[in-house]
PDB file as gemmi writes it, atoms N, CA and C in Angstrom:
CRYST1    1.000    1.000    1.000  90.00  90.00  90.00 P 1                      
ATOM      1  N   UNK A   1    -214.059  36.345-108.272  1.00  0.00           N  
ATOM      2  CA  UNK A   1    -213.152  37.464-108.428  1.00  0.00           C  
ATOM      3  C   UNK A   1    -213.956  38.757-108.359  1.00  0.00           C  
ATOM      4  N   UNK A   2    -213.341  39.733-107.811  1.00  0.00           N  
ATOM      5  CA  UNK A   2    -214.165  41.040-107.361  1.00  0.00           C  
ATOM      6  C   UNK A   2    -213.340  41.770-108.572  1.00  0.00           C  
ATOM      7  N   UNK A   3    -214.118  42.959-109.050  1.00  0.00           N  
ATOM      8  CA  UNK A   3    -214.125  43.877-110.202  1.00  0.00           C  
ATOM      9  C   UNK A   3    -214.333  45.405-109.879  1.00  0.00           C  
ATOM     10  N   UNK A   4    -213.423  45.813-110.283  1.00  0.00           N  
ATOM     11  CA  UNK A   4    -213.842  47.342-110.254  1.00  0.00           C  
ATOM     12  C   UNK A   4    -213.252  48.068-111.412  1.00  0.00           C  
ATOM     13  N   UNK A   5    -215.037  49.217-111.676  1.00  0.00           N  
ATOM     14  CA  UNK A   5    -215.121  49.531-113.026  1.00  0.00           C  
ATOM     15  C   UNK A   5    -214.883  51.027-112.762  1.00  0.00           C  
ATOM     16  N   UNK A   6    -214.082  51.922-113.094  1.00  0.00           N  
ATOM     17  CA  UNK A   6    -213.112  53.116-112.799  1.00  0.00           C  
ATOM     18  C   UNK A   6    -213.678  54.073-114.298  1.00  0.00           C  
ATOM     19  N   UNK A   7    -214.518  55.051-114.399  1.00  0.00           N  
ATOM     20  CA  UNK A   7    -214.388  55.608-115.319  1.00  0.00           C  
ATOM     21  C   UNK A   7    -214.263  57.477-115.023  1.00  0.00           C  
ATOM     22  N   UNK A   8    -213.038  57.933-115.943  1.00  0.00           N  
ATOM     23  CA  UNK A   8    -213.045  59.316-115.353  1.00  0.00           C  
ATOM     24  C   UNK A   8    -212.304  60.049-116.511  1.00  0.00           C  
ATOM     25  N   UNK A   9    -212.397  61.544-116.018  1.00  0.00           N  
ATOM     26  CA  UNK A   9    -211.835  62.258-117.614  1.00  0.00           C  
ATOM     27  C   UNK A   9    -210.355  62.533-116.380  1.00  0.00           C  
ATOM     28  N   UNK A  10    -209.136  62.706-117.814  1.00  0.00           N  
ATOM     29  CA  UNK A  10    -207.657  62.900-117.583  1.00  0.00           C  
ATOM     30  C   UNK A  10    -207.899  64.794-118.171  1.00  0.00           C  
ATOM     31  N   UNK A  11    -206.504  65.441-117.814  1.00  0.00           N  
ATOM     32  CA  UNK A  11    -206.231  66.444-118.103  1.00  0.00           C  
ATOM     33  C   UNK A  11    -205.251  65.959-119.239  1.00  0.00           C  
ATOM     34  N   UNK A  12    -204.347  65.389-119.456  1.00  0.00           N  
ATOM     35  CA  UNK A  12    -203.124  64.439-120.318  1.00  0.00           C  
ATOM     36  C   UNK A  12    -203.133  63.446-120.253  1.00  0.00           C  
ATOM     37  N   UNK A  13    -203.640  62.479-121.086  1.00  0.00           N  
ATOM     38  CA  UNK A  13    -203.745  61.449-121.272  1.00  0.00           C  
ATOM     39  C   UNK A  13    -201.839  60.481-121.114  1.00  0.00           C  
ATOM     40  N   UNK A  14    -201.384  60.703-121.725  1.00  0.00           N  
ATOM     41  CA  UNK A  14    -199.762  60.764-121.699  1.00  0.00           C  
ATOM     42  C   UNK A  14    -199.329  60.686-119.918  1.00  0.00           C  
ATOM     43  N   UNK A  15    -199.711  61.870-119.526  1.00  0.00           N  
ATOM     44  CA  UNK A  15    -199.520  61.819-118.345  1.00  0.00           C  
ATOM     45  C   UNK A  15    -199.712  61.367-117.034  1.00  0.00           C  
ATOM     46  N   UNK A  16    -201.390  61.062-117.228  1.00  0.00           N  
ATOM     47  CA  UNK A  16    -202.122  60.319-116.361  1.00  0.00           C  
ATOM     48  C   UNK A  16    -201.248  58.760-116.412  1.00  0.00           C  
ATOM     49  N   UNK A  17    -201.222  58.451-117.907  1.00  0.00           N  
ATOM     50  CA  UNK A  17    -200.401  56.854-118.023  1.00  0.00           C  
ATOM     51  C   UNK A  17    -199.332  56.684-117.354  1.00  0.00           C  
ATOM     52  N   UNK A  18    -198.584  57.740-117.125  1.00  0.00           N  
ATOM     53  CA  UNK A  18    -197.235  57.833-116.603  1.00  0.00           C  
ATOM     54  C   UNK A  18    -197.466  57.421-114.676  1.00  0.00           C  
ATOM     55  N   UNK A  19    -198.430  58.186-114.678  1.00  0.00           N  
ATOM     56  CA  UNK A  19    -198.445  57.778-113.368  1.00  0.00           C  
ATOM     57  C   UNK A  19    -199.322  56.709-112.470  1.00  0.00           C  
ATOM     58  N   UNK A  20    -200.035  56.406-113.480  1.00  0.00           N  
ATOM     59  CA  UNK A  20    -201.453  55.414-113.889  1.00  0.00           C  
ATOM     60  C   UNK A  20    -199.942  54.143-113.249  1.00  0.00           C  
ATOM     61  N   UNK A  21    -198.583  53.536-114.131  1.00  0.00           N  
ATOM     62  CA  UNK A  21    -197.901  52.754-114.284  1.00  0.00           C  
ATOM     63  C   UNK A  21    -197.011  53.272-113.024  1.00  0.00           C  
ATOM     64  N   UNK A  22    -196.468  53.754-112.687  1.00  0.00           N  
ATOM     65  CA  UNK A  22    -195.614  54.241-111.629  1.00  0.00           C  
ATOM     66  C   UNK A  22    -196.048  53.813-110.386  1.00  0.00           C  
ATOM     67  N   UNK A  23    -197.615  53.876-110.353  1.00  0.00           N  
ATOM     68  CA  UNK A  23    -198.642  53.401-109.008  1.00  0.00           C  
ATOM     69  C   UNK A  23    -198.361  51.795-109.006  1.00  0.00           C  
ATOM     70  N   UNK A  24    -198.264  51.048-110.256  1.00  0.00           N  
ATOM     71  CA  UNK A  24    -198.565  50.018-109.734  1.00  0.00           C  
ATOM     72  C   UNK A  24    -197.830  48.740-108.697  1.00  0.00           C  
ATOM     73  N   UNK A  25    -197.009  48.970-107.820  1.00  0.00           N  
ATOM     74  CA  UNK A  25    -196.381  47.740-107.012  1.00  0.00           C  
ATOM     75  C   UNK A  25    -197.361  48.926-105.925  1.00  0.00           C  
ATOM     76  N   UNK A  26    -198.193  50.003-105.634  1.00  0.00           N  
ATOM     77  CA  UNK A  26    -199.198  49.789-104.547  1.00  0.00           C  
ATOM     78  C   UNK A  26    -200.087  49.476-104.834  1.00  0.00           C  
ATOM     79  N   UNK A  27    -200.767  49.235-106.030  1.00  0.00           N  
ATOM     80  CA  UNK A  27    -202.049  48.641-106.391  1.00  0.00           C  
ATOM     81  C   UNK A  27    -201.884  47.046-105.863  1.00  0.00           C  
ATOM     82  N   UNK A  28    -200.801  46.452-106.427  1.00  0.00           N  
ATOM     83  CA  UNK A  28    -200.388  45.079-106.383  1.00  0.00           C  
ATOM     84  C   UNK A  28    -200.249  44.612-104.677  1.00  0.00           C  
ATOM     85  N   UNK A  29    -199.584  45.687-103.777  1.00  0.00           N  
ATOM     86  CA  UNK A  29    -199.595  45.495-102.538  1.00  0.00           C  
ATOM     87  C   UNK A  29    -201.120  45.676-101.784  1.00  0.00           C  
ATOM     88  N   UNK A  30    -201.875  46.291-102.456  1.00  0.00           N  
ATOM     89  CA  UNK A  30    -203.452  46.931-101.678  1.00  0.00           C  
ATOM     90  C   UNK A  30    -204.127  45.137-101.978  1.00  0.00           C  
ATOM     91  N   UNK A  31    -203.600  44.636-103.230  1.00  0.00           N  
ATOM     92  CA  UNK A  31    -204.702  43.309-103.592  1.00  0.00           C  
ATOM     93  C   UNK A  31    -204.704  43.294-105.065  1.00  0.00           C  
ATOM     94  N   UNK A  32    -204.310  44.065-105.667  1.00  0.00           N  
ATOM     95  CA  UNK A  32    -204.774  44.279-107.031  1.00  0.00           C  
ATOM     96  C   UNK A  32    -204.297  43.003-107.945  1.00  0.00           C  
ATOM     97  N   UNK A  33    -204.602  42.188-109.160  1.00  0.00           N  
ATOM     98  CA  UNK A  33    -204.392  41.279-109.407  1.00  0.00           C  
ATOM     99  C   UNK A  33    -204.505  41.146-110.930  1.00  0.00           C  
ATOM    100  N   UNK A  34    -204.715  42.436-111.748  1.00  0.00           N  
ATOM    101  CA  UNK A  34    -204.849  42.425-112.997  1.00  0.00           C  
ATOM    102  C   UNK A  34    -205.610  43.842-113.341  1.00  0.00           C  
ATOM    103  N   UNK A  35    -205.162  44.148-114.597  1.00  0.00           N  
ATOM    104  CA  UNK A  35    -206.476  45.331-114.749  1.00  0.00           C  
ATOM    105  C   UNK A  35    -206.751  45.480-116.856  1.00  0.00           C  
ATOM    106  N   UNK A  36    -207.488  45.968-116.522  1.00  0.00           N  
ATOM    107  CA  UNK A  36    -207.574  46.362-118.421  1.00  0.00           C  
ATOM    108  C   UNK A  36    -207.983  48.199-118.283  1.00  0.00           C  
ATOM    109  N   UNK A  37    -207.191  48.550-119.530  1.00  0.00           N  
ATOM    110  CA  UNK A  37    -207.237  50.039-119.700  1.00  0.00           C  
ATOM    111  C   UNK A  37    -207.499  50.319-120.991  1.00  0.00           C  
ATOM    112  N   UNK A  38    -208.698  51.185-120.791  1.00  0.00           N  
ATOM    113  CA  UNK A  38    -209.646  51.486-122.120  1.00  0.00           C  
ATOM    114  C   UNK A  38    -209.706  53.037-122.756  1.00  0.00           C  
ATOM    115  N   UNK A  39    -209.457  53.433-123.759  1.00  0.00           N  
ATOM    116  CA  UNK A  39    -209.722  55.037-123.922  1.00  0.00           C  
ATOM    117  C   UNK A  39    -210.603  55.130-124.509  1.00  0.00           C  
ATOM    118  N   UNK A  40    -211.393  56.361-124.927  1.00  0.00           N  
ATOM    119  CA  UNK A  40    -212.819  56.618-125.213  1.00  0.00           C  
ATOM    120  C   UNK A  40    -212.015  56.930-127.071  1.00  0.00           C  
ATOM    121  N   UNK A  41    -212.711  56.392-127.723  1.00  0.00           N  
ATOM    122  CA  UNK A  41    -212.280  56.732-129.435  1.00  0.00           C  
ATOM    123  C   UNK A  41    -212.851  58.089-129.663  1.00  0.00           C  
ATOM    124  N   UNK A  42    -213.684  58.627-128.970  1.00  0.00           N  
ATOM    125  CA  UNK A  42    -214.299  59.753-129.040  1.00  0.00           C  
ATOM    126  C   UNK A  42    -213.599  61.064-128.435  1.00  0.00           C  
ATOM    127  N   UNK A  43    -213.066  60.502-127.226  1.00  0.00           N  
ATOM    128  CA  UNK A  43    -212.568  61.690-126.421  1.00  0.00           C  
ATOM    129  C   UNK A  43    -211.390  61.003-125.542  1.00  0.00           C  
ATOM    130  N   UNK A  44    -210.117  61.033-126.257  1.00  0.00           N  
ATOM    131  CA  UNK A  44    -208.842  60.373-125.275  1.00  0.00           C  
ATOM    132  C   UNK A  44    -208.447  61.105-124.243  1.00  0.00           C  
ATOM    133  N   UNK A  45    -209.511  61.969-123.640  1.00  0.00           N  
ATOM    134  CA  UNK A  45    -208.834  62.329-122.366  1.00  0.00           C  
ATOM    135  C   UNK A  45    -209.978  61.537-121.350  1.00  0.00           C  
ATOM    136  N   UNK A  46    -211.096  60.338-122.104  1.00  0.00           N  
ATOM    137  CA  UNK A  46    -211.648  60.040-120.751  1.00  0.00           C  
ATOM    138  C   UNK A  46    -211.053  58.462-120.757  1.00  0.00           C  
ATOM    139  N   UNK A  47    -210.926  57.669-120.047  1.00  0.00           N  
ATOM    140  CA  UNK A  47    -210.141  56.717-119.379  1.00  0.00           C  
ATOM    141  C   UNK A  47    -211.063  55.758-118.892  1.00  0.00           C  
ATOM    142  N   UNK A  48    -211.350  54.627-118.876  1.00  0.00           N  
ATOM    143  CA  UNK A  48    -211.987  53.467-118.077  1.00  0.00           C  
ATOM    144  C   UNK A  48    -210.928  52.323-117.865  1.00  0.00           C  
ATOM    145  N   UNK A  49    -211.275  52.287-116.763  1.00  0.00           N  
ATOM    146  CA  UNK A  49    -210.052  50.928-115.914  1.00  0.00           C  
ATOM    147  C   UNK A  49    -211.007  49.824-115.365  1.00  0.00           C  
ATOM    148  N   UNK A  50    -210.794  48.818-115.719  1.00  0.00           N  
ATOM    149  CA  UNK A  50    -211.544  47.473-115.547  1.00  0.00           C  
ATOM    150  C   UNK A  50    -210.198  46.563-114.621  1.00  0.00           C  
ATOM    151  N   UNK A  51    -210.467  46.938-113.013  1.00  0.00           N  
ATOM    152  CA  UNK A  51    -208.981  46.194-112.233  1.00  0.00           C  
ATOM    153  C   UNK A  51    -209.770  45.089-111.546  1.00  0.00           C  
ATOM    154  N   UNK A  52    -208.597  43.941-111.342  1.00  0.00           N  
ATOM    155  CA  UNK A  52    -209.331  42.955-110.572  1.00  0.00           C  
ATOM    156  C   UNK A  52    -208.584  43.244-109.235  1.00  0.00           C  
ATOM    157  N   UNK A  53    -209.384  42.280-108.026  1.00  0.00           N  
ATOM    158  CA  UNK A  53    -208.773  42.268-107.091  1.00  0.00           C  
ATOM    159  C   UNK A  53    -209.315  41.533-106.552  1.00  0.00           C  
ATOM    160  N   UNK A  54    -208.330  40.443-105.112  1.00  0.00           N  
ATOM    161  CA  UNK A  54    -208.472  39.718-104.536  1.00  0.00           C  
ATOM    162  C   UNK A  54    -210.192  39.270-104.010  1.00  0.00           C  
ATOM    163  N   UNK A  55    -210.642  40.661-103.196  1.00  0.00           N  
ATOM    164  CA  UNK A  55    -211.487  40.855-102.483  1.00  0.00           C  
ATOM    165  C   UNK A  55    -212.091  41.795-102.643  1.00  0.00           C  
ATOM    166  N   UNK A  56    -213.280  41.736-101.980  1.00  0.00           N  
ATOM    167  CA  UNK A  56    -214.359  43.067-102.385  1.00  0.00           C  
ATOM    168  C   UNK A  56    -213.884  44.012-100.999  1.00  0.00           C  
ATOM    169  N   UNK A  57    -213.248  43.823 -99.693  1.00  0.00           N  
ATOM    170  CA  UNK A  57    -212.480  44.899 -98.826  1.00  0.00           C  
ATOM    171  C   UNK A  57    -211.350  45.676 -99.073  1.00  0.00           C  
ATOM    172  N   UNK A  58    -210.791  44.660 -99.714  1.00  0.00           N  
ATOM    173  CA  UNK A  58    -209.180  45.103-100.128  1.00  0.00           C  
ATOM    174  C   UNK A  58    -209.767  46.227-101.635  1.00  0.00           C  
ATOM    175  N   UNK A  59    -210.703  46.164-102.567  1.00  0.00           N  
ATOM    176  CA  UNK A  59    -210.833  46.814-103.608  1.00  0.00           C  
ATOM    177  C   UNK A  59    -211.530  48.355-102.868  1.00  0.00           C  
ATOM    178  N   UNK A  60    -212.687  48.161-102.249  1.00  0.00           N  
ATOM    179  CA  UNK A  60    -212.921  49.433-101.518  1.00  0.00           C  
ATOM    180  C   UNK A  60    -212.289  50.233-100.062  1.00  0.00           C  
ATOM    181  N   UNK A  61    -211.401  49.129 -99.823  1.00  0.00           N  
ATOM    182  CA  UNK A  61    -210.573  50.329 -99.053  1.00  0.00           C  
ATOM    183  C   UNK A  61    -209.023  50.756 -99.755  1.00  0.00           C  
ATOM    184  N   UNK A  62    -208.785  50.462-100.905  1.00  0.00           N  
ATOM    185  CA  UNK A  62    -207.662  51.176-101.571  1.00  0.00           C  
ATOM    186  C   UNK A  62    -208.826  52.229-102.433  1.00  0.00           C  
ATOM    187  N   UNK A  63    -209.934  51.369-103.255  1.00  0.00           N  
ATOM    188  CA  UNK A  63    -210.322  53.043-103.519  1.00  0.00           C  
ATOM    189  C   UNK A  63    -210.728  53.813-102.975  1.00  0.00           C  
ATOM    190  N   UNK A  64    -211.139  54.236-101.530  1.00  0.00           N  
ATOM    191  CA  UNK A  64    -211.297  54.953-101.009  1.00  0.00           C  
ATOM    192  C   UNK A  64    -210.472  56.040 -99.961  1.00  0.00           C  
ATOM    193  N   UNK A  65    -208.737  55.167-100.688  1.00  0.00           N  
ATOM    194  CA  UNK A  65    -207.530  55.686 -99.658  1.00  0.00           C  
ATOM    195  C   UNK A  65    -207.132  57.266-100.117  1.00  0.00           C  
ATOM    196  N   UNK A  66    -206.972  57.553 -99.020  1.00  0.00           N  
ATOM    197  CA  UNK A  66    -206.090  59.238 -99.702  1.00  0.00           C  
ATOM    198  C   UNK A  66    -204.998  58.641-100.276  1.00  0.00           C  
ATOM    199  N   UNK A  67    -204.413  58.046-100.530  1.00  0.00           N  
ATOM    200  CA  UNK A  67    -203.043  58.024-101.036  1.00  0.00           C  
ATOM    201  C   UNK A  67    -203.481  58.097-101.887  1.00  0.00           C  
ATOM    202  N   UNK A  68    -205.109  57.530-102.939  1.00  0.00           N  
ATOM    203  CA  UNK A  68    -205.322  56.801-104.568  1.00  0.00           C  
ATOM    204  C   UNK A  68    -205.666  58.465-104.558  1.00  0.00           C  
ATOM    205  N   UNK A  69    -206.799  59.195-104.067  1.00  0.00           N  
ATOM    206  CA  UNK A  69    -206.877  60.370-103.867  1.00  0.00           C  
ATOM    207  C   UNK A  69    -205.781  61.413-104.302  1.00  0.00           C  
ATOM    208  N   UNK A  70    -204.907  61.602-103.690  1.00  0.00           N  
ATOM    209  CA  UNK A  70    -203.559  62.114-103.922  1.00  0.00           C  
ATOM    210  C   UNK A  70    -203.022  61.709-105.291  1.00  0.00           C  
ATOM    211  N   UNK A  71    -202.874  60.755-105.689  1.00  0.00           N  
ATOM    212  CA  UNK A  71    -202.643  60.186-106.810  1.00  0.00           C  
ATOM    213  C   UNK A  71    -203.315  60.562-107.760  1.00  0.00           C  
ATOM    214  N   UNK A  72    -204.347  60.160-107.660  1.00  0.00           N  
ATOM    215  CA  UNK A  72    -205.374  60.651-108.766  1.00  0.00           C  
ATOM    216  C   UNK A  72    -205.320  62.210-109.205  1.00  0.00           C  
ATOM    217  N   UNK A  73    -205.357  63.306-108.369  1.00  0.00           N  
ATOM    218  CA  UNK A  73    -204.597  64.694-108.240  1.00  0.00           C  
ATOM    219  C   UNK A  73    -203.670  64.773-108.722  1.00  0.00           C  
ATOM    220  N   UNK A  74    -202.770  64.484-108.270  1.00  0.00           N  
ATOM    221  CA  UNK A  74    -201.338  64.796-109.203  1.00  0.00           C  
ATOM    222  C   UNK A  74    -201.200  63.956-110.717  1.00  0.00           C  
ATOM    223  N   UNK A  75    -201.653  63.001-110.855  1.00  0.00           N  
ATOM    224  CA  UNK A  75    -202.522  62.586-112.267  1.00  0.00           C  
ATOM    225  C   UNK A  75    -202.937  62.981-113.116  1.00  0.00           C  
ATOM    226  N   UNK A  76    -204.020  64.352-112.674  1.00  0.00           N  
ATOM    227  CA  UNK A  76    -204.442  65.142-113.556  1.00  0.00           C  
ATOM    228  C   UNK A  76    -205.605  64.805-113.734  1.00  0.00           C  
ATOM    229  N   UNK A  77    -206.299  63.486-113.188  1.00  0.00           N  
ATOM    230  CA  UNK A  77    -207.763  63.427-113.026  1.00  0.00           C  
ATOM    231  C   UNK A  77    -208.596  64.645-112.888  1.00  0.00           C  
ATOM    232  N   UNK A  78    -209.961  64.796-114.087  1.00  0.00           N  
ATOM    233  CA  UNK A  78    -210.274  65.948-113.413  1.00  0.00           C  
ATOM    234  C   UNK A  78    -211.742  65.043-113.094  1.00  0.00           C  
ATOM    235  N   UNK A  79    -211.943  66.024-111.687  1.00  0.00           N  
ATOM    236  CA  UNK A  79    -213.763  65.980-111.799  1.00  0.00           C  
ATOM    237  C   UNK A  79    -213.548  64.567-110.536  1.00  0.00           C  
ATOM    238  N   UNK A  80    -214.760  63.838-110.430  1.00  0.00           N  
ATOM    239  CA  UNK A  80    -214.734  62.825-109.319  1.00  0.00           C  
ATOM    240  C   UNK A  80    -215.317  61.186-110.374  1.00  0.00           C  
ATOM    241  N   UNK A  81    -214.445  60.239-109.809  1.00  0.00           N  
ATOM    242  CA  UNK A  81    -214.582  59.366-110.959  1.00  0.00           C  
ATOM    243  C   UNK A  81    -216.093  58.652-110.330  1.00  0.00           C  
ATOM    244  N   UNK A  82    -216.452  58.023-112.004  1.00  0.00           N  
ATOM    245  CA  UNK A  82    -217.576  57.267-111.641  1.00  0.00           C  
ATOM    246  C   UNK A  82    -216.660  55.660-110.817  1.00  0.00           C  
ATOM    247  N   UNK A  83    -217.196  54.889-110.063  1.00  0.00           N  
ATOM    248  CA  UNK A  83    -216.790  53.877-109.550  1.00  0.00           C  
ATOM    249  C   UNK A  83    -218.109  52.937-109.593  1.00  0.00           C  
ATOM    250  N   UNK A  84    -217.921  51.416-109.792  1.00  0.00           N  
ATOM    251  CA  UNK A  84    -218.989  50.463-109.597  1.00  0.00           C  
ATOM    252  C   UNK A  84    -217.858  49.522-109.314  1.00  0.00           C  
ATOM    253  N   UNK A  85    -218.444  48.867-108.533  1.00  0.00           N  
ATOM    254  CA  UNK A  85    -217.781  47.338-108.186  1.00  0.00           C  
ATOM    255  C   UNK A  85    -218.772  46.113-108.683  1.00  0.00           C  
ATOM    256  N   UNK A  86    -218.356  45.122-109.192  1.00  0.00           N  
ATOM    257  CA  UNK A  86    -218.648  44.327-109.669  1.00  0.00           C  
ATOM    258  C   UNK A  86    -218.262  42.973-109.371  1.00  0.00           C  
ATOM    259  N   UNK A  87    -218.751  41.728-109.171  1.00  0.00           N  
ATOM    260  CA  UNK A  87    -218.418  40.557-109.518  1.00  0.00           C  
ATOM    261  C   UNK A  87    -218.701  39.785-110.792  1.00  0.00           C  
ATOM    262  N   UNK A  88    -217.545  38.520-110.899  1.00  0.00           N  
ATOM    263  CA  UNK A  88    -217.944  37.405-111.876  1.00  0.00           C  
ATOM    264  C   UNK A  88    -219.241  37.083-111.940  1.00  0.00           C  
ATOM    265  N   UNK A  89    -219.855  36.901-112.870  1.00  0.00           N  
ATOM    266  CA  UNK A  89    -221.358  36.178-112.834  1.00  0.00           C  
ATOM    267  C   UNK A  89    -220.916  34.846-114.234  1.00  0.00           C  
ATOM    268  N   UNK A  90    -220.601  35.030-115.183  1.00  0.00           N  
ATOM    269  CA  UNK A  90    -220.516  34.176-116.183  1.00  0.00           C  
ATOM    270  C   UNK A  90    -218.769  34.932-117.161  1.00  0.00           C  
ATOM    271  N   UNK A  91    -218.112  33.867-117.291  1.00  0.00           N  
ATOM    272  CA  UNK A  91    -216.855  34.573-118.507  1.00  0.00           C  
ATOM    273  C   UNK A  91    -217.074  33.637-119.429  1.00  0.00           C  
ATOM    274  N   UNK A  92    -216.775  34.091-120.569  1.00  0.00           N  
ATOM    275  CA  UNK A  92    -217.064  33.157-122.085  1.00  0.00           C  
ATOM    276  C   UNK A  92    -215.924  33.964-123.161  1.00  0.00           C  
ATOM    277  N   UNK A  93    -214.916  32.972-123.238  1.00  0.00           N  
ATOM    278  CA  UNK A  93    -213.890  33.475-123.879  1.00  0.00           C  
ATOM    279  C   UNK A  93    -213.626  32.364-125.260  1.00  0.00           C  
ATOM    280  N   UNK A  94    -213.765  33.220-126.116  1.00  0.00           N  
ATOM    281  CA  UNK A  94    -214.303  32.891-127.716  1.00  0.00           C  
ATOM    282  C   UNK A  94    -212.932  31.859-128.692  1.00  0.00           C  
ATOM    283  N   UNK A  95    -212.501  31.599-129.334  1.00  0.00           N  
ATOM    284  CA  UNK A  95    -211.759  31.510-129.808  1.00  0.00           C  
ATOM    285  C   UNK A  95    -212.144  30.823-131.702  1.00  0.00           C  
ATOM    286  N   UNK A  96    -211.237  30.626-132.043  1.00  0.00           N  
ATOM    287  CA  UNK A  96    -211.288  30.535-133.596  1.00  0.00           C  
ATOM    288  C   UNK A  96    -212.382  28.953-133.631  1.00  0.00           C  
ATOM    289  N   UNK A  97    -212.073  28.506-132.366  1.00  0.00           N  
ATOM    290  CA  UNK A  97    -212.996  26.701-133.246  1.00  0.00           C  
ATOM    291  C   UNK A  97    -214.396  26.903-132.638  1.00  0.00           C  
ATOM    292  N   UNK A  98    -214.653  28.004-131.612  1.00  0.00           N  
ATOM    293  CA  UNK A  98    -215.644  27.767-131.557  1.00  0.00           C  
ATOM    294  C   UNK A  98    -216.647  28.266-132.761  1.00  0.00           C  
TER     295      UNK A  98                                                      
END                                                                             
C-alpha cells in the first residue's frame, strides 16, 4: 500500500474540514482508499493527513493536480505543504491480549 504524508498550516481549521470532506468522492475517484486526519495540540491551524492510495502514480499525479491546487486555495491552506510519500514496510496493531 502506497502512503502519503500531507503536512500544512490552515487559515480555519473549521473551514479547511469543510472542504477537506466535500473533496472526497475525487480523492476516492483519483485512487484514494483511506486516510487519517491529525491536528497539532499545539497549534490547530496546522493539519497532517496520513491518505492511502492504490498506487504510488495515482497518489502523485492527484497531488500534483491543479484541481488539489485549487482546492487547497479556496481551503485556506496557507504557505506550500510539506509532502512525503511513503510505503508499508512493517504494521503491528496492538490489542488488549497482547
Amino acid at each position: 500500500m502506497m502512503h502519503v504524508l500531507v503536512r500544512h498550516k490552515v487559515s480555519d481549521f473549521n473551514r479547511w474540514k469543510d472542504a477537506f470532506d466535500s473533496h472526497l468522492s475525487a480523492r476516492k475517484r483519483a485512487g484514494e482508499t483511506g486516510f487519517r486526519l491529525f491536528q497539532s495540540v499545539d497549534d490547530p491551524r496546522e493539519v497532517v493527513l496520513l491518505l492511502d492510495w492504490e498506487s504510488k502514480e495515482e497518489a502523485r499525479k492527484f497531488m500534483s493536480s491543479d484541481e488539489l491546487r485549487s482546492a487547497m486555495e479556496k481551503a485556506g491552506v496557507v504557505g506550500a505543504p510539506e509532502v512525503q510519500y511513503l510505503e508499508d514496510v512493517r504494521s503491528v496493531y496492538r490489542s488488549s491480549a497482547d
